[in-house]
Structures are given as C-alpha cells and as structure tokens.
N, C-alpha and C positions, 0 to 999 in steps of 0.2 A: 820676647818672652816665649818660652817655649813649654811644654804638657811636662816636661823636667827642670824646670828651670823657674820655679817657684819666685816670681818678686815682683811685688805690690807695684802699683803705675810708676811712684818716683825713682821704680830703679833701683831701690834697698832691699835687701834679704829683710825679711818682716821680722823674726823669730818670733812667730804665730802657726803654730800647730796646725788648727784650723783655717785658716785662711790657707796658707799651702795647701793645704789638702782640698778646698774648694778650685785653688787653681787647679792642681793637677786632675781633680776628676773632670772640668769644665773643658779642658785643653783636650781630656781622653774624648770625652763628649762629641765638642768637634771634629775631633778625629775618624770619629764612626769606631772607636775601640770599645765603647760600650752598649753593652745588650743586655738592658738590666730584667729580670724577671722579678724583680719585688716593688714595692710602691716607693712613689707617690704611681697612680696610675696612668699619668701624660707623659711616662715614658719618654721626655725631652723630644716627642713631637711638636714639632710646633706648627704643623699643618692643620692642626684642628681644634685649637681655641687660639692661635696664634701668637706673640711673641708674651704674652702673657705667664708664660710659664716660664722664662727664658732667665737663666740664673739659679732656678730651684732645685736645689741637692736637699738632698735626704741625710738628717747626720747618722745615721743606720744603713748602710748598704747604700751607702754613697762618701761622705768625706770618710765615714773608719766602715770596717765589717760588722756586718749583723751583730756579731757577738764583740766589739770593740776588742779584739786582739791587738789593736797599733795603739789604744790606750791614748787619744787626741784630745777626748775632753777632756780628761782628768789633766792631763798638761797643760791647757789652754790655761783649766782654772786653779792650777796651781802657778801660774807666770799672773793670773790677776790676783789672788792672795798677796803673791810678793808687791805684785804693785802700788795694793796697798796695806802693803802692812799688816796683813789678818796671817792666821793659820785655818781659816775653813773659809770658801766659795762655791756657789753656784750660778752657773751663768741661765739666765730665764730666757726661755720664750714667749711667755705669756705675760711680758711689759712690768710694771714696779707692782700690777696690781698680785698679780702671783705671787713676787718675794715678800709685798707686802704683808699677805695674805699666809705664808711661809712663815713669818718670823713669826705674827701673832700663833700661829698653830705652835710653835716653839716656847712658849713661856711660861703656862702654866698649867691648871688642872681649871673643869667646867665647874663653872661656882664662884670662881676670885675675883677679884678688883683687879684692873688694870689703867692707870694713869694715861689718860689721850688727850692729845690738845685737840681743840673742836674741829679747829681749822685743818684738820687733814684730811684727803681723800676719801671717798665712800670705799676704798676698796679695805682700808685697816676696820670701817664698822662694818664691811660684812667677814671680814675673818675675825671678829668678835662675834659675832653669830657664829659662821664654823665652829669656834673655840668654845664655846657658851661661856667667855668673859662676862662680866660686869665692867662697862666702861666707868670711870669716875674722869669727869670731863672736866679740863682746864683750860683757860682761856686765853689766847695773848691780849697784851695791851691794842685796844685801837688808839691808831695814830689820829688826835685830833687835827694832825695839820692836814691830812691826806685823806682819812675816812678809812686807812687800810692798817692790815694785822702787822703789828709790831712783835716783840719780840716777847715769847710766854717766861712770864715771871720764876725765877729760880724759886722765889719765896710761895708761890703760890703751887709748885711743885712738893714742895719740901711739904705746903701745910695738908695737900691729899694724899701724901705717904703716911702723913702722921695721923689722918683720921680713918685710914684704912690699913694698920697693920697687916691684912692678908694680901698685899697687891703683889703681882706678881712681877711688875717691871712699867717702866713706864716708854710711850709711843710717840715722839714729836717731828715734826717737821720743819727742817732745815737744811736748805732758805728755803722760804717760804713762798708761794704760789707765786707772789709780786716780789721776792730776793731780799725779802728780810728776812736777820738774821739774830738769831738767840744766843743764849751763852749757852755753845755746850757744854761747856768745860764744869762751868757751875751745874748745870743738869744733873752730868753723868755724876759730878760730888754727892749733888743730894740723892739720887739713884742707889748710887753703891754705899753712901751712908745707912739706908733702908735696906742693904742686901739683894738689892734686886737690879736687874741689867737696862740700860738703856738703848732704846731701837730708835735709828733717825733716817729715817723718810727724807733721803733729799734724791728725790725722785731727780730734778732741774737742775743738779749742779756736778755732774760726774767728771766736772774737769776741776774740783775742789783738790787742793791737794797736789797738784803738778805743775806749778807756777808758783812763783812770788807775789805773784800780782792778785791774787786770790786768796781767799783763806786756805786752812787745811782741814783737808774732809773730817770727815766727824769720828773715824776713828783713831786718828790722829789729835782729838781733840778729848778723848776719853770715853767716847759712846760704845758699846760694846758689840753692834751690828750695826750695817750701815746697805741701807737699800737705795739703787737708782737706777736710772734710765736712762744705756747708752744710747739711744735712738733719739729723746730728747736734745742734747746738747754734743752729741756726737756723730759721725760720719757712719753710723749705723741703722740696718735696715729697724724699720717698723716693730716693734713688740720686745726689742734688745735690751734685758735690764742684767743686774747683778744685785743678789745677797751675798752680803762679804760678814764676817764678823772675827771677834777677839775669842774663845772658847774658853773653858776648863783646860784644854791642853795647854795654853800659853797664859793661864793664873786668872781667865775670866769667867763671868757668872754662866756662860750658854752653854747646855750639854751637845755637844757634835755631836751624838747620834739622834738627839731628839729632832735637831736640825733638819739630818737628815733624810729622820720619818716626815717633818710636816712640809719639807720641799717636792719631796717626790709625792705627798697625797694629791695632791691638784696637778702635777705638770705632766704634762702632754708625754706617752710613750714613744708618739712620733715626732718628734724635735724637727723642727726645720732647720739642716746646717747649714742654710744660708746667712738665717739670724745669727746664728753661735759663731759663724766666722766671722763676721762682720763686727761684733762684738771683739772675740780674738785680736784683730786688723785694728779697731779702733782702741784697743787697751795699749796693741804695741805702738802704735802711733802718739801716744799721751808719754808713755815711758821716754819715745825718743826725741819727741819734735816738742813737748808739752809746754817746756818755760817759753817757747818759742811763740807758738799759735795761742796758748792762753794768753800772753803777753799781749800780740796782736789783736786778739779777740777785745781786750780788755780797754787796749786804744781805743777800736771802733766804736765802742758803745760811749766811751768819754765823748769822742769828737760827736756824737751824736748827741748826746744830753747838752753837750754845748750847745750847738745848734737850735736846738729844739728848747732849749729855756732862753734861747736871747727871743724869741716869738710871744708877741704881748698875749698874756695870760697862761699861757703854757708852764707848767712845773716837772721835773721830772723828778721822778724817788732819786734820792743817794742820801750818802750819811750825813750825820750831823752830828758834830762833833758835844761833851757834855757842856755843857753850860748857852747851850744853842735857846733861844727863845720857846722854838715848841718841843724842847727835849730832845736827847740823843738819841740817834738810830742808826743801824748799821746796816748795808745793804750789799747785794751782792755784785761786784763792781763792773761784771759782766752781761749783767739783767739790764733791760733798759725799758723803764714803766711809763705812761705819758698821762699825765693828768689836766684834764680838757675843763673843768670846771668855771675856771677862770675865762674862756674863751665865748661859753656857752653853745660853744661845736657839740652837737651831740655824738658820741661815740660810735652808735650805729651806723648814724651818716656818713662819717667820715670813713667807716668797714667797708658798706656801701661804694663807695668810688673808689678804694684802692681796690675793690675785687673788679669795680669796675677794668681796671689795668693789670689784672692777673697777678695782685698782691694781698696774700695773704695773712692776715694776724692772728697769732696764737689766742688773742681774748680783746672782745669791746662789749663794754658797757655803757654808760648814759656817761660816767665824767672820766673811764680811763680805758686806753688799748696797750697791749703790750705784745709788741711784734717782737719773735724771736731772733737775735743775732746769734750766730753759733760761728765754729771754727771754719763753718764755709763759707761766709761772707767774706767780701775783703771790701773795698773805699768804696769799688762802681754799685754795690749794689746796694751798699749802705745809703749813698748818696741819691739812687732811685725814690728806695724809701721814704728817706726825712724831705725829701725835695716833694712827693705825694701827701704824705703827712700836712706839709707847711702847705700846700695850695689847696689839701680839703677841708682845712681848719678855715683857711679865709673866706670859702665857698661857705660855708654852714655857718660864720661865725653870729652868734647871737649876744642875749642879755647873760653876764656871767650870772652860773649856778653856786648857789651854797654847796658843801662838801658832804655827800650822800653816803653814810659807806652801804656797800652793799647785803643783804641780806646772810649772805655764804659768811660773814667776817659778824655781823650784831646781833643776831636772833638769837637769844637762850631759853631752851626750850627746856622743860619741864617731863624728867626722867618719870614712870611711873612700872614697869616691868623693864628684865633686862632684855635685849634686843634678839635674843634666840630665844624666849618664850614667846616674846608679839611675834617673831619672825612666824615660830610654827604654829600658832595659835589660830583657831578658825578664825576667818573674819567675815566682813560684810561691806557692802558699798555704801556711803550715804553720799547725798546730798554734803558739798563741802560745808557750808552753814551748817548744818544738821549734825556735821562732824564736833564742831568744835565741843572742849570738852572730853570727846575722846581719845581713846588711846589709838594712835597710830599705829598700822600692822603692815605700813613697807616707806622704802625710803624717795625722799624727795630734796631734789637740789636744783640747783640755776645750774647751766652746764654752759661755758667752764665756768668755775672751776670744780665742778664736780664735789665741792665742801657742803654734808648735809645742813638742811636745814628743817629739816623732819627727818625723824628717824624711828624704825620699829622700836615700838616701847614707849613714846614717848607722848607727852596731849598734846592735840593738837588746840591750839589755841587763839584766839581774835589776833594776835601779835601775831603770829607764824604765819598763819593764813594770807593777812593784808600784805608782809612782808611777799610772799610768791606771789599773792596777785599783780603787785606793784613791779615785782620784777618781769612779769608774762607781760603786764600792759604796756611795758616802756619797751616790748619789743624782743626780750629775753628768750631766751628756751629753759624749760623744765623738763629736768630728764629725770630717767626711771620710774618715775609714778606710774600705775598702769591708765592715768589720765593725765597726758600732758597738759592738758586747757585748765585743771583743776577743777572743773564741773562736779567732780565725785572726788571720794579720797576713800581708801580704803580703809578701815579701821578693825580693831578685833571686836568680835562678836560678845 
C-alpha cells in the first residue's frame, strides 16, 4: 500500500471517500510531507504523549480542506443514504446519543406530546429536555419467562396517539437493549395513520438490513428515521453513529432542513476524521462483504446459544415461535443474552472472573450477562468466551433464583411536570427518604443499560427508591445522579 494507492487491509478499493482520504493523509504523515499548522495541537508528534495520538486526522484540514472544497463528507454520506435506502444522512461523532438527540430536536414545537417507549436510552429524555417535548411514555411487554422488555405493543401505541392528538411522532427502540424486537411495520402504520413520523433507536443493530439472516432495518420496515451505532456492532472507532431518514423529498413526514438545523445544534465543529472514516470503511464493508459476515456472525452466536443452553440451568433469549407456552418473541438472531437465574451463578461473579482473564462483557446483572459478538469475532474467540462463561457458572453455581426483571425494564414512575421544567427548575438536595413524594429534578438509572428509572419531572417514590437501592445493593452502578450511593437525591425546590 502506498500514500497513492488507497485500499483497505484485504486489498480492495474501498469506494469510501473517507477512509482513502485517511489513508492518503496517514501515508503523507509518514512520509514527513505534512506540516500542518492548524489543529488538533499534537501535530502527529508522538514524542510527547506518545503513540496515543497515533491515527488522529482531523476531518478539517486533514482528510478534506478547511473549507471542504473535495466535498468527502457529503460523499461518504450520500453512499450511506444509498445504503440504506434514505434520501437524507449524517454520519455522527458524538455516538447514537447525538443523532438521538438530533432527531428528537427534529420533530416538533416546545409544548407537544411525544410518544417514547420507556425503555430507551437516557440520551432521547434528555433531547426531550433540549426540545421541551412532553414525553407520553409507552411501555413494552415484560417477558414473564425471562423478566426482560418484549416487544412495545402496536395497540398500545395507537391508543397514546389517540389520547394525545398533538404528538408530534413517536421514539422506539429496535432491538432492544437485550435484541428484542417489535413490529415496526405495525408501528410506523399506526404513526403515519396519526400523521406523524416514526424515529427507531437501534442504536445495537447497524448490520440490520445487509443479510438474510437478519431482519431488515427499520427503514426498510417503514420507520421514517432510523439512528445507530457504527462503533457498536461494527469495525468502527469509539463515538461512530448514523441518522439516516425517509424526508418530505422522497413522500416522508421529516422536513430536511429541520434535520439539518437540529444535527448541527450539538455536533462538534471539529469532527474527528478518524471516526467519520471508520464509519465510511465500515458502511463500505456491509455494502460489500454484509450477506457474508452477517451470515457468519449470525452462526457464531447460534453455535453459542447452543452451547450455552445444553448447561443445566442456563437459558439463552431467542424467539419463540406463536402458540409457544410463555408466548411469541422475536429476537435478534445476532444478539446473544445469557440468563443465569436458573443456575443461581450470580452475574457479577461470573463478570468478576472473566475480567479476571481479560474478558470483557457489554452488561452483568444478578440473573443475566450479555457479551457482545460482532463481525470481529470468529470460532477461537467465541469458543474462549462460552468455554469462560461454562467454568464460572460451575465456580459460582448456587440455589436457582426466581426471575428478577430489572428495575431499568419494571419501574413506572409517576409523570408530574414535563422533564425541561424540572430540568431547569431550581432544586434542592434531600435526604433520599425525605425525597420521596417529591418531584425529581435530574435523572437516575442502573448503567448499563443506561434506561431511566427516575427522570426530571417525575416523584419519586417508595417503589423507585427500593428498586435503585436494590440495584446499588446487589452490586449495581447508578449513573448520572449527582449521588451515585443514593444518600441524597435531588429534587425541585
């Protein structure tokens, strides 16, 4: 490979804008042909914090010119439109919670109702603050056989459109934190039946859509925007997402320039073109290689659930067809969830020893972990894993537990202002006891998966309360509160 000679490791012209453009500045780099006098300020020294900067372009006066006269990003993200199927893209730095954050700025006027399943991200309730939406919150099914978020009801959509005439679109999440998966199709019906757009958060499945072996993404499915995270499920750096949507230009409810205003209000002037390529790189790579490594991918996590459900007491999430005893469910066939309950392994413990051996998992709780497989795994490492897995399960095994679901998936808490009045509303510290009763004035959740379970605006209550404690005392982390231990909780004045 040479500083002219643009192609990815396997040897293939990419046709990624971006990524050539990272080669060729990285190869001028080496070279000693660049003398940059604009930022990032480590000037590809690497004498002086050392290899830590090592890969960092700048997409301004590095992959294109200051003033983008080669016109790269715009290319990038019109070859990821095509890819899937939108007429408007923008590729993010700032992870799904940005585009998240992007679309809700895109929807409506400060004052409306907006349809949200509960179960998503804290980043779509704080672009409800941004936005001064009024959330009207929907809930999935919990799965009695697992304790985990099934799929949010079409009907129970349909009947918060019809109690709030002013909503301005509705916000769900698909698949879901654990790869369940909803009917979009029916969604986006009852949505556009209302006049209004559907936004789907599938932050965990950017390889929807490029395989058989997978469903197809959401706006192939009829959602009108569709937000995720290449750095999640893809060979992409840290913070790599995409808002992709259907617009007005091509007969959809979303105005492209409104888009436009609420992606550029939060995103970064200095773009990291390392992200954006890597992005690029991993879009072209789904375009070309997709049926192929989703395919594969999709193996791996089968012969893993195999596995790992012939081990007594061990369950893993997959579907279940209708007329199934505890009900149908549909899952994402990529995802691979592990429910310990049966074993009475506690979740932590078993976290515990696989970091003990420099493995790490996306989420453990008291009855489930879910380590991520993506397109970089192949047999050896998969087979590391469940081989770890099956010896700290026998290490820890106990009295099986009842099926707990977690706080982030049962709590319903109790709206009492909308979440940009508590947001900016003075408040005060109590005493968490002393709180209850009150209105909450910031947000609190189990991390991961980062699903509130207090939120500005809302009371806090003996149920909310017990639920966090129980999740801090089993071992848990609480993020965002300005008291992780829960000792205080802040509330409006």
């Amino acid at each position: 490979m040479t500083a002219n000679d643009p192609r990815d490791p396997r040897g293939y012209a990419p046709d990624a804008p971006l990524f050539e453009a990272w080669l060729r500045f990285t190869g001028h780099q080496r070279a000693g042909r660049v003398t940059p006098f604009s930022i990032p300020g480590h000037k590809h020294r690497q004498d002086l914090v050392g290899e830590l900067i090592q890969g960092d372009v700048p997409m301004l006066a590095g992959l294109d010119t200051m003033k983008q006269t080669l016109g790269l990003l715009a290319a990038a993200e019109a070859r990821a439109a095509d890819a899937w199927d939108a007429d408007w893209c923008r590729l993010s730095v700032g992870g799904s919670t940005h585009a998240n954050q992007a679309a809700v700025l895109a929807l409506g006027r400060p004052g409306q109702s907006v349809i949200v399943s509960r179960t998503l991200h804290r980043s779509v309730l704080l672009g409800i603050v941004l936005a001064g939406l009024r959330p009207v919150w929907v809930h999935p099914e919990i799965d009695a056989a697992t304790g985990l978020p099934g799929a949010v009801p079409v009907s129970a959509v349909e009947a918060a459109l019809h109690a709030h005439p002013d909503a301005c679109g509705v916000l769900v999440g698909d698949p879901s934190y654990v790869g369940t998966l909803s009917d979009i199709a029916g969604l986006a019906d009852a949505a556009h039946a209302a006049g209004v757009p559907l936004v789907v958060d599938a932050a965990w499945a950017a390889y929807f859509g490029f395989s058989p072996a997978v469903p197809a993404h959401a706006l192939g499915r009829g959602a009108d925007a569709l937000v995720t995270s290449a750095h999640k499920s893809l060979p992409a750096w840290s913070q790599a997402a995409l808002l992709l949507a259907r617009t007005a230009r091509s007969g959809g409810l979303l105005d492209p320039d409104r888009l436009e205003r609420a992606f550029e209000a939060s995103h970064t002037t200095s773009a990291a073109g390392a992200i954006l390529a890597s992005t690029d790189a991993s879009r072209a790579l789904l375009q070309r290689d997709g049926a192929e490594l989703v395919g594969r991918l999709v193996d791996l996590v089968a012969s893993a659930r195999v596995r790992l459900a012939a081990v007594d007491g061990v369950e893993v999430l997959a579907d279940r067809p209708a007329g199934h005893p505890h009900g149908a469910l549909a899952v994402d066939p990529a995802k691979l969830v592990v429910l310990l309950a049966g074993t009475g392994a506690h979740g932590h413990a078993i976290e515990s020893d696989l970091l003990a051996q420099g493995i790490t998992l996306e989420m453990a709780d008291s009855g489930v972990i879910v380590p991520m497989i993506t397109l970089a795994d192949d047999a050896s490492t998969v087979d590391v894993l469940i081989d770890a897995i099956v010896a700290a399960i026998e290490r820890h095994r106990g009295t099986p537990q009842p099926i707990t679901p977690s706080a982030a998936w049962s709590v319903r808490a109790e709206t009492a202002l909308d979440p940009r009045t508590a947001f900016f509303a003075p408040h005060e510290t109590l005493d968490a006891d002393a709180a209850i009763g009150r209105v909450c004035a910031e947000l609190i959740a189990p991390y991961p998966p980062g699903v509130p379970v207090l939120a500005p605006g809302e009371i806090v209550s003996t149920a909310t309360l017990d639920a966090l404690r129980t999740t801090l005392a089993d071992g848990g982390r609480i993020a965002y509160a300005a008291d992780p231990t829960l000792a205080t909780i802040q509330v409006v004045a």
